[in-house]
N, C-alpha and C positions, 0 to 999 in steps of 0.2 A: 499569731501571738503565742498560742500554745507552745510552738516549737523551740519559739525562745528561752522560754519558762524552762524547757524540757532540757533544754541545752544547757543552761547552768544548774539545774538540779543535777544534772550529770558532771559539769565539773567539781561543781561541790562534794557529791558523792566520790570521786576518784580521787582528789585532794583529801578527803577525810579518811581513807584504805592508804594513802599511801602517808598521812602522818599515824595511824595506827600502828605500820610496820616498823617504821623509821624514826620514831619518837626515840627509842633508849639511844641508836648513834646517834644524834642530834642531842642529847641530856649532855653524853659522855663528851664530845667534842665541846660543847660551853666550858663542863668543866677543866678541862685543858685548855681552852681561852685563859678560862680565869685565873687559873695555876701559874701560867706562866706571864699573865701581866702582872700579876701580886710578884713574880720573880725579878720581871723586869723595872718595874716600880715600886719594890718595899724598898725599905731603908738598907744603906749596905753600912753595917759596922765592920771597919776593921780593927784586928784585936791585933 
């Protein structure tokens, strides 16, 4: 039983180092998600 316990405290800890490094790419890529659906779905005026 312990080993199991040990085994996901290890994934966990290794998922949480590698969103530590990886958080600001992950921030910046949203934001150009969102940049460009607000592009492709805001309103188009033509003038």
């Amino acid at each position: 039983m312990g080993g199991i316990a040990a085994k996901k405290l290890g994934l966990l800890a290794t998922l949480g180092v590698f969103l530590a490094k990886f958080w600001k790419i992950g921030a910046l890529a949203l934001v150009g998600l969102g940049a460009a659906a607000r592009r492709l779905l805001g309103r188009k005026d033509s003038a």
